[in-house]
C-alpha positions as CSV (number, residue, x, y, z in Angstrom):
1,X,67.8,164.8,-19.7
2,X,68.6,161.9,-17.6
3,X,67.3,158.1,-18.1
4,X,64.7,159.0,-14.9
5,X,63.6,161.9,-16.8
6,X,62.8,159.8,-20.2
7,X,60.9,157.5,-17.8
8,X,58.2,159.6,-16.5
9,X,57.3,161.4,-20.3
10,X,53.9,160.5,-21.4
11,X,54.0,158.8,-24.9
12,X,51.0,160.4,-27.2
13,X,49.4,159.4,-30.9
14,X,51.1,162.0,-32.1
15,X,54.6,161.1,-30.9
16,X,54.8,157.9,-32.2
17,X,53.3,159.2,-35.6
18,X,56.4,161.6,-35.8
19,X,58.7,159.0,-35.0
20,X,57.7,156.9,-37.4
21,X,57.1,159.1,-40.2
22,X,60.9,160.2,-39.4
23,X,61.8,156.4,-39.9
24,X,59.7,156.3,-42.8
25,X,61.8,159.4,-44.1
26,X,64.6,157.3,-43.7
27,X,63.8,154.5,-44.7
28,X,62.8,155.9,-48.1
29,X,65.9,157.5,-48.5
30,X,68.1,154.5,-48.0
31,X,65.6,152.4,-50.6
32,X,63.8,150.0,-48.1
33,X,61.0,149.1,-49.8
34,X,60.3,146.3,-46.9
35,X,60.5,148.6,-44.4
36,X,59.0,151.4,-45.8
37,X,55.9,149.2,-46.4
38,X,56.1,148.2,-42.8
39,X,56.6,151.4,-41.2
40,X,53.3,152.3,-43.8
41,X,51.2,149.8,-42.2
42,X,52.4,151.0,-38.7
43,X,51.2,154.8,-39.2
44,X,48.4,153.4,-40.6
45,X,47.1,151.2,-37.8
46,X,48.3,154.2,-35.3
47,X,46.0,156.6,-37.1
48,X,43.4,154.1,-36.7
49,X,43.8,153.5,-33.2
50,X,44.4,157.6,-32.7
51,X,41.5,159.3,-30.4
52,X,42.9,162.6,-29.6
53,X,40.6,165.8,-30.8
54,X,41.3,167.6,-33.8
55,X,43.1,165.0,-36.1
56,X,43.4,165.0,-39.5
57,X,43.7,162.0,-41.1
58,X,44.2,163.8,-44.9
59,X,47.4,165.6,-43.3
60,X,49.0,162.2,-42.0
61,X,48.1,160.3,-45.6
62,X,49.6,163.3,-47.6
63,X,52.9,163.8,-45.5
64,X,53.0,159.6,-46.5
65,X,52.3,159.6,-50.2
66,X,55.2,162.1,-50.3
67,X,57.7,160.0,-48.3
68,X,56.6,157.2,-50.3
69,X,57.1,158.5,-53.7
């Protein structure tokens, strides 16, 4: 894929929500509680904002509390 290609690629709810549960992943494994926190608050307000059919809040929370602990 070239940068042109990247460009034109609609960004969804859900896209960013696996993104940043990935970083969350990440972040949890390298012990950044800061981050982590931040990256918690971020999914949050993006599930908040989300308005796309046929979301489940319960699945995001849950795939969370396990990253988290």
């Amino acid at each position: 894929m070239n940068e042109e290609d990247s460009l034109s690629c609609d960004a969804t709810a859900t896209g960013i929500l696996q993104c940043l549960r990935m970083l969350a992943e990440e972040a949890a494994s390298l012990h950044l509680t800061r981050t982590l926190t931040a990256l918690r608050d971020a999914i949050e307000t993006c599930v908040a904002e989300r308005t796309e059919p046929g979301f489940d809040i319960d699945t995001v929370v849950q795939g969370l509390v396990r990253v988290i602990h």
